[in-house]
C-alpha atoms as an extended CHARMM CRD file, in Angstrom:
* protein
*
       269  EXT
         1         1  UNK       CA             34.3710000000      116.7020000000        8.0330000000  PROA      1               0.0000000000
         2         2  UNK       CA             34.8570000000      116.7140000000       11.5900000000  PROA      2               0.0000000000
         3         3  UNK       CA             32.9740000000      113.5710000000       12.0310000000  PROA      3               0.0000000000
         4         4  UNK       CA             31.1900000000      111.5930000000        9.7030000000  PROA      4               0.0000000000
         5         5  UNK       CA             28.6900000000      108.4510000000       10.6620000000  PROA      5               0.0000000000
         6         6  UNK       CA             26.7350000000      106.1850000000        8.5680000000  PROA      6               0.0000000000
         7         7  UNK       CA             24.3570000000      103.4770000000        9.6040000000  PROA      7               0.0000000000
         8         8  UNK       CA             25.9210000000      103.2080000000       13.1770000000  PROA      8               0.0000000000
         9         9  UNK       CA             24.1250000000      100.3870000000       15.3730000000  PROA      9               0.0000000000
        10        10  UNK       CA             25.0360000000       99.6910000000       18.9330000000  PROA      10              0.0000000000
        11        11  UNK       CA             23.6530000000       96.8800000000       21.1120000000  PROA      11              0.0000000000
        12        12  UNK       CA             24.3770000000       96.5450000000       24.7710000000  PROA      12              0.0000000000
        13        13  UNK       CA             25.0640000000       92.6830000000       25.8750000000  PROA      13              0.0000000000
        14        14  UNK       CA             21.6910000000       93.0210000000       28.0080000000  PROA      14              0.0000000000
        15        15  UNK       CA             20.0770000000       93.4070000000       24.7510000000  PROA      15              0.0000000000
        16        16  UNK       CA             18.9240000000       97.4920000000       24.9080000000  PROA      16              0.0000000000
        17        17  UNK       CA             19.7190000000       98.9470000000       21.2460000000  PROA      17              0.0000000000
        18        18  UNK       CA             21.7120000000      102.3660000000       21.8660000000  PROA      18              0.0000000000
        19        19  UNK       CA             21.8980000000      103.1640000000       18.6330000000  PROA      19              0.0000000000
        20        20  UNK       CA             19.8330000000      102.2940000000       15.0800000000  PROA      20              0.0000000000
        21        21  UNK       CA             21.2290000000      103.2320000000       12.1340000000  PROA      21              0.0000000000
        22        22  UNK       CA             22.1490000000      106.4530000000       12.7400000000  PROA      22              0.0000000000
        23        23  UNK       CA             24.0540000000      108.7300000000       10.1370000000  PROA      23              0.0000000000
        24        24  UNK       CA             25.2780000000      112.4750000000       10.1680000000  PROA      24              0.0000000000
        25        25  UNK       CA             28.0230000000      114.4740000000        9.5720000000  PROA      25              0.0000000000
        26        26  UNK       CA             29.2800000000      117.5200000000       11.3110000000  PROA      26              0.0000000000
        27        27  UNK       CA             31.6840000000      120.4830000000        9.6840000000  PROA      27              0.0000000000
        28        28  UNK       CA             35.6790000000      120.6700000000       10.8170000000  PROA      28              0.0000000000
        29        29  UNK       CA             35.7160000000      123.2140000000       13.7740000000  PROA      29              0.0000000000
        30        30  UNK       CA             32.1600000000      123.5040000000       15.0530000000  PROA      30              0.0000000000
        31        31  UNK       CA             30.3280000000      123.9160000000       18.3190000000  PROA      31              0.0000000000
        32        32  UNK       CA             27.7290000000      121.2060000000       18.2030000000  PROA      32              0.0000000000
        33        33  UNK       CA             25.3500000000      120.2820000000       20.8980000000  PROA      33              0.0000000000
        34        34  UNK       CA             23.9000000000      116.6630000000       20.6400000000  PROA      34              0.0000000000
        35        35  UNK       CA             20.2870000000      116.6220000000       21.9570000000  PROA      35              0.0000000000
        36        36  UNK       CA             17.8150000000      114.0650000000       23.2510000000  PROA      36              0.0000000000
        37        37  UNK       CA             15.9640000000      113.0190000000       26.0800000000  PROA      37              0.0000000000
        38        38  UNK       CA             17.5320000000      110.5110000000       28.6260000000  PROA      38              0.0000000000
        39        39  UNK       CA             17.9830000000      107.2520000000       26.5330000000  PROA      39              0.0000000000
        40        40  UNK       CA             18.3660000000      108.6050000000       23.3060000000  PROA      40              0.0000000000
        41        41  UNK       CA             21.8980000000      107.1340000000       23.1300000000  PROA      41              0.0000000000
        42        42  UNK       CA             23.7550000000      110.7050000000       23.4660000000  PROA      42              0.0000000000
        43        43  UNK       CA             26.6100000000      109.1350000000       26.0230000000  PROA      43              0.0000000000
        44        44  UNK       CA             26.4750000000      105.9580000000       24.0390000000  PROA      44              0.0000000000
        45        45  UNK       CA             27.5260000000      107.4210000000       20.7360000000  PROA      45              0.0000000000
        46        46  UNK       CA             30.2830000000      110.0130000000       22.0470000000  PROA      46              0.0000000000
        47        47  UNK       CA             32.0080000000      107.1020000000       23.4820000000  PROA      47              0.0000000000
        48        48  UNK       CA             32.5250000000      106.1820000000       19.6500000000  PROA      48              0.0000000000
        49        49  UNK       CA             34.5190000000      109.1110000000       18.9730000000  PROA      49              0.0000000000
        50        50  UNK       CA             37.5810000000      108.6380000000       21.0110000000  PROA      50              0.0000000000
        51        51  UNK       CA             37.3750000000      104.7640000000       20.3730000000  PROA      51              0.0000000000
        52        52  UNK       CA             36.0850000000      103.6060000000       23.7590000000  PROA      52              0.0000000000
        53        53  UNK       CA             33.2410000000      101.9850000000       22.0360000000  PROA      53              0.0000000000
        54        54  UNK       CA             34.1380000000      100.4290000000       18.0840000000  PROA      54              0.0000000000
        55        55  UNK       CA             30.7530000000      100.4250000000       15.8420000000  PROA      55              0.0000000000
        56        56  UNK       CA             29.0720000000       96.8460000000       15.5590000000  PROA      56              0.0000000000
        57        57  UNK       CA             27.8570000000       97.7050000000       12.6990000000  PROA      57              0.0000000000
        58        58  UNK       CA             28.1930000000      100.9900000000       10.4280000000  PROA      58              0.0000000000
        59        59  UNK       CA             30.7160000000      103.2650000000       10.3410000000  PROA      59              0.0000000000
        60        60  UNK       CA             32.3150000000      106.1900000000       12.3180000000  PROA      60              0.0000000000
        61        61  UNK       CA             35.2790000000      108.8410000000       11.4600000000  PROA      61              0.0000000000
        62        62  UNK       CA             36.7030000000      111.1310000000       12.8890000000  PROA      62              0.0000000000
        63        63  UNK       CA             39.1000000000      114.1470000000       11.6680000000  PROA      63              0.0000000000
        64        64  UNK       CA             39.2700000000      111.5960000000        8.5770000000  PROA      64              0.0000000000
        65        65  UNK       CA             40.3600000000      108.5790000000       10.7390000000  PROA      65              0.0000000000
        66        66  UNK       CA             38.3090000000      105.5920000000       10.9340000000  PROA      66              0.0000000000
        67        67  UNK       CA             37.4210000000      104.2290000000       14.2080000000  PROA      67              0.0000000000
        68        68  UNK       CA             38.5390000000      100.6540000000       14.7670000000  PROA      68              0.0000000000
        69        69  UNK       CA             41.0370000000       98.6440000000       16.7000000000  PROA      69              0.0000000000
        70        70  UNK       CA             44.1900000000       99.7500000000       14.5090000000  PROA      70              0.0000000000
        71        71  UNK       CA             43.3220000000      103.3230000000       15.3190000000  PROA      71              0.0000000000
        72        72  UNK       CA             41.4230000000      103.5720000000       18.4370000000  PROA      72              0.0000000000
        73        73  UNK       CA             44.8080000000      104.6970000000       20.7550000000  PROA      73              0.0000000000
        74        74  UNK       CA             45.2760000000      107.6060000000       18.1240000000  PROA      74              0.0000000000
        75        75  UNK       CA             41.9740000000      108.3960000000       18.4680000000  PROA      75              0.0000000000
        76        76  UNK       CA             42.2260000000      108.6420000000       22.2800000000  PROA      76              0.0000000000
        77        77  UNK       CA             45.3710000000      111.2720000000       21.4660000000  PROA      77              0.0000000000
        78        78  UNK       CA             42.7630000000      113.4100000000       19.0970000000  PROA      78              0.0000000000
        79        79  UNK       CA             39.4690000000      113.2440000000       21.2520000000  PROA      79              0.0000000000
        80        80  UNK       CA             38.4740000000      114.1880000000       24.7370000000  PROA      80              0.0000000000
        81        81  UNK       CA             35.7830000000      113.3010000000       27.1760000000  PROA      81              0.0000000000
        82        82  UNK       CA             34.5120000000      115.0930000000       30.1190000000  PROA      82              0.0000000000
        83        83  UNK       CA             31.9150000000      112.9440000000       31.8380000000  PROA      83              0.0000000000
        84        84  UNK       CA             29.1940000000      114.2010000000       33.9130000000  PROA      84              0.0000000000
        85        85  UNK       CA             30.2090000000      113.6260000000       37.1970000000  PROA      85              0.0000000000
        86        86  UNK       CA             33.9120000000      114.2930000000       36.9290000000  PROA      86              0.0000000000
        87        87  UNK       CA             34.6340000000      111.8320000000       40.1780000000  PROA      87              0.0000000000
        88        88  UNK       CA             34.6040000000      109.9380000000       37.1590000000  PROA      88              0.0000000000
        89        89  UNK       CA             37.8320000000      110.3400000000       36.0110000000  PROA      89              0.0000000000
        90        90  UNK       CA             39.7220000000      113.1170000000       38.6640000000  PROA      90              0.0000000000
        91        91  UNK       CA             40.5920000000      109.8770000000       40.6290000000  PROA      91              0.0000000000
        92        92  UNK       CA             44.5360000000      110.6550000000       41.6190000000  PROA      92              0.0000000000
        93        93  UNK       CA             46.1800000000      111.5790000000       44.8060000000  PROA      93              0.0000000000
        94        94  UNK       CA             46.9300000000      115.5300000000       43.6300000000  PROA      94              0.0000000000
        95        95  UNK       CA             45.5970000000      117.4970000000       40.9930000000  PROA      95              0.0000000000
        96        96  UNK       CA             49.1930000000      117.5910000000       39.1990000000  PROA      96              0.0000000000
        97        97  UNK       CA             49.4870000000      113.1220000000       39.3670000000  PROA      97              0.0000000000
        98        98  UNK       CA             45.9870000000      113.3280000000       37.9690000000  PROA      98              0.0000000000
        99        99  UNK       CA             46.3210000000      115.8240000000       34.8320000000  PROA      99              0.0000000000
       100       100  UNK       CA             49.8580000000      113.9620000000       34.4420000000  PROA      100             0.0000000000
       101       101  UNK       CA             48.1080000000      111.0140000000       34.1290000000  PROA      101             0.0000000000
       102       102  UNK       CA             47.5270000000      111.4780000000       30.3600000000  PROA      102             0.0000000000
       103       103  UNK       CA             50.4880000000      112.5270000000       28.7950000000  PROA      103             0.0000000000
       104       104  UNK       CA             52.5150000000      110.1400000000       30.9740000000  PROA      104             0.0000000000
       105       105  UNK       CA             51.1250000000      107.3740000000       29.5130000000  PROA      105             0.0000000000
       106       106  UNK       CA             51.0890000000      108.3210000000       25.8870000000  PROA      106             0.0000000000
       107       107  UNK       CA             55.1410000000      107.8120000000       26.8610000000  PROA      107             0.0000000000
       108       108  UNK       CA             56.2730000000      111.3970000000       27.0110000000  PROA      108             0.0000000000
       109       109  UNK       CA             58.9560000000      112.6290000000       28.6620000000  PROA      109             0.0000000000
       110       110  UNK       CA             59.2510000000      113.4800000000       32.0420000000  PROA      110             0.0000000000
       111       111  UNK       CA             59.8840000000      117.7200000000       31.1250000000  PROA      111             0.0000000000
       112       112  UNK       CA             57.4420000000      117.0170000000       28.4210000000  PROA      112             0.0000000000
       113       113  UNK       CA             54.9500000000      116.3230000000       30.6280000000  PROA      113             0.0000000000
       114       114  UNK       CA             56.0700000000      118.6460000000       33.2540000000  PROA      114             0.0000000000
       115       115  UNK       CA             55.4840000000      121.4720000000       30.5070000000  PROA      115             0.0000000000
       116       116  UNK       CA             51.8930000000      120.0610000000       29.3640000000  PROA      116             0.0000000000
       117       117  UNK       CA             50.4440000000      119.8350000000       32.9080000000  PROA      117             0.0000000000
       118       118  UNK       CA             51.6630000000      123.2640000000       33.5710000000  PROA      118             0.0000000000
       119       119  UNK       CA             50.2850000000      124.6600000000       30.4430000000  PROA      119             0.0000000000
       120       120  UNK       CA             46.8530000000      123.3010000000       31.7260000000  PROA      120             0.0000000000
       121       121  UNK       CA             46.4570000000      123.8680000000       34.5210000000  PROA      121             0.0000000000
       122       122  UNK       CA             47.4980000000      127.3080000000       33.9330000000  PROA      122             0.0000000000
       123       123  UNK       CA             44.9800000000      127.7270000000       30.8600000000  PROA      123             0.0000000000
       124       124  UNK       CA             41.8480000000      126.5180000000       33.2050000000  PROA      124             0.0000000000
       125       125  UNK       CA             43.3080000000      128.8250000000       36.1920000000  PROA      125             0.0000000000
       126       126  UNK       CA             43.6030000000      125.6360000000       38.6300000000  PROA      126             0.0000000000
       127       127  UNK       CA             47.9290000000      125.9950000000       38.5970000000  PROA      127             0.0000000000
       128       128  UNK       CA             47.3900000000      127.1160000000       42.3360000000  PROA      128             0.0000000000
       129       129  UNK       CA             45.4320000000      123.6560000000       43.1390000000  PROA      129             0.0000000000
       130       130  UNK       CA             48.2110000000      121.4580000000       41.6690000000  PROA      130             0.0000000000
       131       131  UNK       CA             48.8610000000      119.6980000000       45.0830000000  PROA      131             0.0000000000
       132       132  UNK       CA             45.7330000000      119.6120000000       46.2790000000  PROA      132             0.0000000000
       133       133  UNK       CA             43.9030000000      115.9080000000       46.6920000000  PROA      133             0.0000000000
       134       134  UNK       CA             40.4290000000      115.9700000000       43.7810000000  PROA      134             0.0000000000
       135       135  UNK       CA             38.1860000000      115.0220000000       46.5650000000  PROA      135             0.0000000000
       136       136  UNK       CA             38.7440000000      118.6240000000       48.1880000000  PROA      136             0.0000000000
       137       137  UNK       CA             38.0760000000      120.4910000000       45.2860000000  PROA      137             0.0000000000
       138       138  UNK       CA             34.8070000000      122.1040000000       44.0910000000  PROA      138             0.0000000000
       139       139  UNK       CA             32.3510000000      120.4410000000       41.7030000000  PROA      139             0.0000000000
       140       140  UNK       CA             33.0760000000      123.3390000000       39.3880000000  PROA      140             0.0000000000
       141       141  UNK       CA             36.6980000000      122.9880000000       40.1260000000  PROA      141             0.0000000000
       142       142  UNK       CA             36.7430000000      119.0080000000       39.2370000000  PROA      142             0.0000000000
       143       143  UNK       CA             35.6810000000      119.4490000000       36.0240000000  PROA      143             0.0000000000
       144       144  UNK       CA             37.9050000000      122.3530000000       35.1110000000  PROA      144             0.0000000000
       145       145  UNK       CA             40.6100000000      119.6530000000       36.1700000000  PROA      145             0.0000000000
       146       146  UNK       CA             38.7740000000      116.8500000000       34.5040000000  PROA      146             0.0000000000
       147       147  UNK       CA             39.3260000000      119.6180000000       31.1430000000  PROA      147             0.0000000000
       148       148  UNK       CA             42.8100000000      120.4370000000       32.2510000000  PROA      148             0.0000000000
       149       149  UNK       CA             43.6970000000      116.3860000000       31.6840000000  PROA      149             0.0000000000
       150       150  UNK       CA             42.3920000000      116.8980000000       27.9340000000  PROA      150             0.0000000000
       151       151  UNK       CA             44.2780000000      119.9350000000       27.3050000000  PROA      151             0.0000000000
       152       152  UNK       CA             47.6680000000      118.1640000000       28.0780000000  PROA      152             0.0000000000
       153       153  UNK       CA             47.2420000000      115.6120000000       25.7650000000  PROA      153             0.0000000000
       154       154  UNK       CA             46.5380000000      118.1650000000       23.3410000000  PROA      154             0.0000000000
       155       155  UNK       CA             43.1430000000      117.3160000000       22.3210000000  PROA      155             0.0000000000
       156       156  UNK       CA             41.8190000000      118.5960000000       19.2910000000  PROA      156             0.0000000000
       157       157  UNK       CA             38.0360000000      117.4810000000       20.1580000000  PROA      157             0.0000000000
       158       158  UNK       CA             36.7430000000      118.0670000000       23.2530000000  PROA      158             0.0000000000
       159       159  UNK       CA             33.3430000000      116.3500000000       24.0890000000  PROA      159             0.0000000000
       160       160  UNK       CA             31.3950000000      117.5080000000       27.2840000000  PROA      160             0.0000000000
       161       161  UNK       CA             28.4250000000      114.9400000000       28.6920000000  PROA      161             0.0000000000
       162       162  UNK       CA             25.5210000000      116.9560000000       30.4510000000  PROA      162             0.0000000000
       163       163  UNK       CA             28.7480000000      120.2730000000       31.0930000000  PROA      163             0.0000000000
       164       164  UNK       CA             26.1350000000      122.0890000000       33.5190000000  PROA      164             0.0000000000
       165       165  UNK       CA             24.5270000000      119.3200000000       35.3650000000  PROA      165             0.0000000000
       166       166  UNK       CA             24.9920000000      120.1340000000       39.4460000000  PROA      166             0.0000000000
       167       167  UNK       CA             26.9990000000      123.4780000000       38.4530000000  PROA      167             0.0000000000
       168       168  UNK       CA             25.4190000000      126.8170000000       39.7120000000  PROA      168             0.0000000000
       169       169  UNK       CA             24.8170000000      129.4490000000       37.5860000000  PROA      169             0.0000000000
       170       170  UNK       CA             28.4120000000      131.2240000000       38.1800000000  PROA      170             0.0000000000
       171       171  UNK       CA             30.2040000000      127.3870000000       37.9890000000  PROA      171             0.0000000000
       172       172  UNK       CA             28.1140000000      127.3020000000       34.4600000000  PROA      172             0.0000000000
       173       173  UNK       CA             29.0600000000      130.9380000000       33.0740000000  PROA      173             0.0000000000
       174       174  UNK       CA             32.9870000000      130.4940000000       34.5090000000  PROA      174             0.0000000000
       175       175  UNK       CA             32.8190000000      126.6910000000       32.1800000000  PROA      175             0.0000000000
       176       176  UNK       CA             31.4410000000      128.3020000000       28.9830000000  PROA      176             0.0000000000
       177       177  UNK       CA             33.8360000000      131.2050000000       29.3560000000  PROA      177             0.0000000000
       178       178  UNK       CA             36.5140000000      128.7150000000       29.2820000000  PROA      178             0.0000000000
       179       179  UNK       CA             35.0510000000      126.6110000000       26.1970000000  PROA      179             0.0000000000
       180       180  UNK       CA             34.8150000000      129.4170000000       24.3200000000  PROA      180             0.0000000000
       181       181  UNK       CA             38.3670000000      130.5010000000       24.8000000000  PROA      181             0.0000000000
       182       182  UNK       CA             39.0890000000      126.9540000000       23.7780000000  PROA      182             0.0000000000
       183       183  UNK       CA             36.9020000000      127.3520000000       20.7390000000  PROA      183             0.0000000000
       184       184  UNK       CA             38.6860000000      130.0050000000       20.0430000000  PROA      184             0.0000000000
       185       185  UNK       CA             42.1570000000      129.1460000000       19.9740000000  PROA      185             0.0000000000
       186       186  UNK       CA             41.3170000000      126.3500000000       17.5970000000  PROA      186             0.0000000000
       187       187  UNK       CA             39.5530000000      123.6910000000       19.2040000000  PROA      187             0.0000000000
       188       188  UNK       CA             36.0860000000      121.7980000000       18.3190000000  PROA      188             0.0000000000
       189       189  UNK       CA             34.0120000000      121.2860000000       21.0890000000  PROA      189             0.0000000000
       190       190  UNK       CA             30.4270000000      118.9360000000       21.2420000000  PROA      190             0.0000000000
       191       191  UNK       CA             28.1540000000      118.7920000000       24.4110000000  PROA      191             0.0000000000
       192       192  UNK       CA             25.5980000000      116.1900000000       24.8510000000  PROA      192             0.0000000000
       193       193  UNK       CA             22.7100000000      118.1660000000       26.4860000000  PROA      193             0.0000000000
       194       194  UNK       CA             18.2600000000      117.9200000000       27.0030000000  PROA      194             0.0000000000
       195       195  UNK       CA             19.0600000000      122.1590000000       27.9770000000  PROA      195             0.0000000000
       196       196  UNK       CA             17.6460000000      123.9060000000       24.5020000000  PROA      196             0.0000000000
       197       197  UNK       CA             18.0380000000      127.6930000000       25.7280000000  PROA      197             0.0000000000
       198       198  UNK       CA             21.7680000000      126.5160000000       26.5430000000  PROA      198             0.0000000000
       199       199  UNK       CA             21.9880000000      124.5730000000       23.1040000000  PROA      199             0.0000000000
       200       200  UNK       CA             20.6230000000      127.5350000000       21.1130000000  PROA      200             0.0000000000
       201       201  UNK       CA             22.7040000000      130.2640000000       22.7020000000  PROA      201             0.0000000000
       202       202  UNK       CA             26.0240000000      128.2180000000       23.0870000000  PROA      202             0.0000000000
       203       203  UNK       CA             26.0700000000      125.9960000000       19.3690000000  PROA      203             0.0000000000
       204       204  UNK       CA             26.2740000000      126.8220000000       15.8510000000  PROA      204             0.0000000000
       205       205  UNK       CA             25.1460000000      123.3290000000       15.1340000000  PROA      205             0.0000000000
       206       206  UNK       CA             22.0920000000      120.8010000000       16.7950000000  PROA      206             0.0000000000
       207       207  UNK       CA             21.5220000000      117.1360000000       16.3610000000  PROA      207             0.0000000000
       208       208  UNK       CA             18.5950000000      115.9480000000       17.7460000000  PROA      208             0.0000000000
       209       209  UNK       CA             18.0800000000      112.7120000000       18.7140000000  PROA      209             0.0000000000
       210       210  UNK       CA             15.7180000000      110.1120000000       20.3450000000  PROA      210             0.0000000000
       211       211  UNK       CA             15.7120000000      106.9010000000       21.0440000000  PROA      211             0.0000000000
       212       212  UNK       CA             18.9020000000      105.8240000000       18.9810000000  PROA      212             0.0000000000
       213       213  UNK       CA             17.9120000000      107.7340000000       16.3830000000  PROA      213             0.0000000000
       214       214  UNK       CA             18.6840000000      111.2460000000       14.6850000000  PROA      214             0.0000000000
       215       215  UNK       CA             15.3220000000      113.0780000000       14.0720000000  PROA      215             0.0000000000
       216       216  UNK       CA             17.2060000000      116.4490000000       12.4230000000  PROA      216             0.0000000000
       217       217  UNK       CA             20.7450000000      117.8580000000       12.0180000000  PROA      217             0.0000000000
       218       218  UNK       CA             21.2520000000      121.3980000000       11.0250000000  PROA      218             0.0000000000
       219       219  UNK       CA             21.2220000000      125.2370000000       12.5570000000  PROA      219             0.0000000000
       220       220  UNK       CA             19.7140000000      126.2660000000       15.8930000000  PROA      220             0.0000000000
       221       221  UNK       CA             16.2590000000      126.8910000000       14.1960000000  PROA      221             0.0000000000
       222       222  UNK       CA             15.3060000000      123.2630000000       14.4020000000  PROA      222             0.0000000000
       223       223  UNK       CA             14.9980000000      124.2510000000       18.5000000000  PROA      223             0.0000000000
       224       224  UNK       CA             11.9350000000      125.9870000000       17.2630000000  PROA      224             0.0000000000
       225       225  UNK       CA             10.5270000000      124.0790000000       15.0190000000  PROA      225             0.0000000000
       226       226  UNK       CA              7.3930000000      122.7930000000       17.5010000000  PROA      226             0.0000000000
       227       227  UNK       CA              7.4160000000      119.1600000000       15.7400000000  PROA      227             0.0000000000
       228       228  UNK       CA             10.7130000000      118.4290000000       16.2440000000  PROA      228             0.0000000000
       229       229  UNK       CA             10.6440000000      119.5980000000       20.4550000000  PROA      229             0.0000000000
       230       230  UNK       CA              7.7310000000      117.9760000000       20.6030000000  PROA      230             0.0000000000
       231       231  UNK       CA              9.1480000000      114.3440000000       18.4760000000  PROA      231             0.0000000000
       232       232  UNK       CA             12.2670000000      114.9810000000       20.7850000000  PROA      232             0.0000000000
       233       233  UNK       CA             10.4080000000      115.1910000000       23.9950000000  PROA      233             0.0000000000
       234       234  UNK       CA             11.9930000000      119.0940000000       24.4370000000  PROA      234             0.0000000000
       235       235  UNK       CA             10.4270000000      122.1480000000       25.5010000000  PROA      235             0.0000000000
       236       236  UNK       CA             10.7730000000      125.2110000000       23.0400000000  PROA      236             0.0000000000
       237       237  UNK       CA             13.5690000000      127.7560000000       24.4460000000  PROA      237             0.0000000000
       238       238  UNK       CA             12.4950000000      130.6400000000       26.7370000000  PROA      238             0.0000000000
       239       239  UNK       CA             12.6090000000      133.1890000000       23.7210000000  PROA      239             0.0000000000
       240       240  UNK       CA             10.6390000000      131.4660000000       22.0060000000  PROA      240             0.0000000000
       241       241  UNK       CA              8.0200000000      130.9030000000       24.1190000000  PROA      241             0.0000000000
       242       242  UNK       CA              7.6890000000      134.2600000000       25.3010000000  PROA      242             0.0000000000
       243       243  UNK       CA              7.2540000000      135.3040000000       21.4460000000  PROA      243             0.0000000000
       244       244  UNK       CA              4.5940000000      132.9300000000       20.9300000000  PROA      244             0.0000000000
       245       245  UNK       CA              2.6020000000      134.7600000000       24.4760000000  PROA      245             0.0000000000
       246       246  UNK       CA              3.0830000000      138.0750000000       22.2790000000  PROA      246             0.0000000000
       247       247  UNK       CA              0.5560000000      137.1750000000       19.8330000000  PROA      247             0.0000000000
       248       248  UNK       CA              2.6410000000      139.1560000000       16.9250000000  PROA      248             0.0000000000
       249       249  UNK       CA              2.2150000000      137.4880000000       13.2330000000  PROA      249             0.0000000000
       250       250  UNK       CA              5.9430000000      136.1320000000       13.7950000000  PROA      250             0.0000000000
       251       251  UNK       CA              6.9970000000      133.7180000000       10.9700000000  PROA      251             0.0000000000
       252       252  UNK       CA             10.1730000000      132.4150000000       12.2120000000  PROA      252             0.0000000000
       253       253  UNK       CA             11.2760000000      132.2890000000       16.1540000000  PROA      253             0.0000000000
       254       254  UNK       CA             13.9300000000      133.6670000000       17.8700000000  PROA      254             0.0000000000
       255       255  UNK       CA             16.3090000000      131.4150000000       19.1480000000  PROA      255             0.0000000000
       256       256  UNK       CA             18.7820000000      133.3900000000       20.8700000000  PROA      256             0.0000000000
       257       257  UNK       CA             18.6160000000      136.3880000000       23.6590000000  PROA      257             0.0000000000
       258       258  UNK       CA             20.1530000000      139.1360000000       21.2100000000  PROA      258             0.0000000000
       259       259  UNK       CA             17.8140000000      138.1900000000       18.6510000000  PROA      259             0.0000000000
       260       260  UNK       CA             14.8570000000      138.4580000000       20.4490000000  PROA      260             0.0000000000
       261       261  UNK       CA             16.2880000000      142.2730000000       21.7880000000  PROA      261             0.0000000000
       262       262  UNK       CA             16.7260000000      142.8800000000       18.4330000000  PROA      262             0.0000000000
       263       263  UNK       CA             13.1510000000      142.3060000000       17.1530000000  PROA      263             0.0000000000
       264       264  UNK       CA             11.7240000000      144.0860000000       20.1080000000  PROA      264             0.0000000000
       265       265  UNK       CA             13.7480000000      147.3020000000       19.8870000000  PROA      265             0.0000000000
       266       266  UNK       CA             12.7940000000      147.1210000000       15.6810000000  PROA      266             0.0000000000
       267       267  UNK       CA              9.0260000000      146.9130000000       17.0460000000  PROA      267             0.0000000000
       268       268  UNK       CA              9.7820000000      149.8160000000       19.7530000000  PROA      268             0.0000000000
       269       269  UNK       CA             10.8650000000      152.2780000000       17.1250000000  PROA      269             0.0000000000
């Protein structure tokens, strides 16, 4: 399994419960999208995965590797995370110094890391910003860079917090382009998202959470299933609205654009 989580609690020192006993796994090489309203502890559990945050109590692997103290700096090695506002971490005085940052202190060598930072910059089309300062660089462009900085330390996870939030519609479609060339090539990729149309046209697997908790963990059709949105505090997807206006005997939902085309051209004929 790609990551595997039993009973997982996390309690902040202020005294808010992240977390309660959550447990799920999730299948090597997937795009997953973690779901939930604001508070449902989305942030708070990918920051387990790379070892920023150990479990208090429970347990957490990932790729196979337990996540503690012994095992957190491999983890860091294995796991990526973009945060939401990539001023977050694009904090250097150039592009290059900041996607250097990385490798350089995992101890490589200088032509080591000369050839990683090349190699991604080059693979998230940003090699002709290398000397550029972050702070004049596009939103869209930051977190390209902010995803440049994983792909030099040769990330096999990559984890994205809220990817679209304050990208416009071209920033969005340029990112996803981008993750799914990652995919791709090899790479398992997770989003932590409330966006359901993006969920069900982006993932091949949803876990939905609230409050600390996971309500449901499976295929995209849980994002129509009207109990869970509505236990999740989630709106339905587009598609799926607009088949419930149609008034059709429809037993199961569409979740995705080209399925709904596809129903609708079998009714046209």
């Amino acid at each position: 399994m790609m990551l595997k989580v039993e009973q997982l609690t996390y309690t902040y020192r202020d005294g808010t419960k992240a977390l309660d006993r959550i447990s799920f796994s999730v299948p090597n090489h997937a795009k997953v999208a973690i779901l939930g309203p604001n508070g449902s502890g989305k942030s708070t559990l990918f920051l387990h995965f790379n070892g920023i945050f150990l479990p208090q109590e429970g347990n957490v692997e990932v790729l196979g590797i337990p996540v503690n103290k012994k095992t957190e700096k491999d983890l860091k090695r294995k796991v990526g995370l973009v945060f939401q506002d990539p001023d977050d971490q694009v904090f250097s005085s150039t592009l290059w110094e900041d996607v250097a940052f990385g490798p350089e202190n995992l101890g490589y060598s200088k032509e080591e890391v000369e050839h990683r930072v090349e190699r991604a910059l080059k693979a998230v089309d940003m090699w002709d910003y290398r000397h550029k300062p972050p702070y004049h660089l596009s939103f869209g462009q930051k977190k390209r860079a902010a995803i440049a900085g994983i792909l030099a330390m040769d990330c096999e996870i990559m984890m994205l917090d809220e990817p679209v939030a304050y990208l416009d519609p071209q920033g969005q479609d340029q990112l996803f382009s981008l993750l799914n060339e990652l995919y791709q090539q090899g790479m398992s990729i997770l989003i932590a998202t409330h966006d359901v149309n993006l969920a069900c046209e982006w993932a091949d697997y949803i876990i939905l959470m609230k409050d600390g908790r996971v309500l449901a963990q499976g295929g995209t059709e849980l994002l129509v299933r009207e109990d869970l949105i509505a236990q999740g505090r989630l709106r339905l997807p587009i598609v799926a609205k607009l088949f419930q206006k149609l008034n059709k005997d429809i037993l199961t939902l569409p979740t995705t654009l080209q399925e709904a085309a596809n129903r609708i051209n079998q009714w046209l004929k």
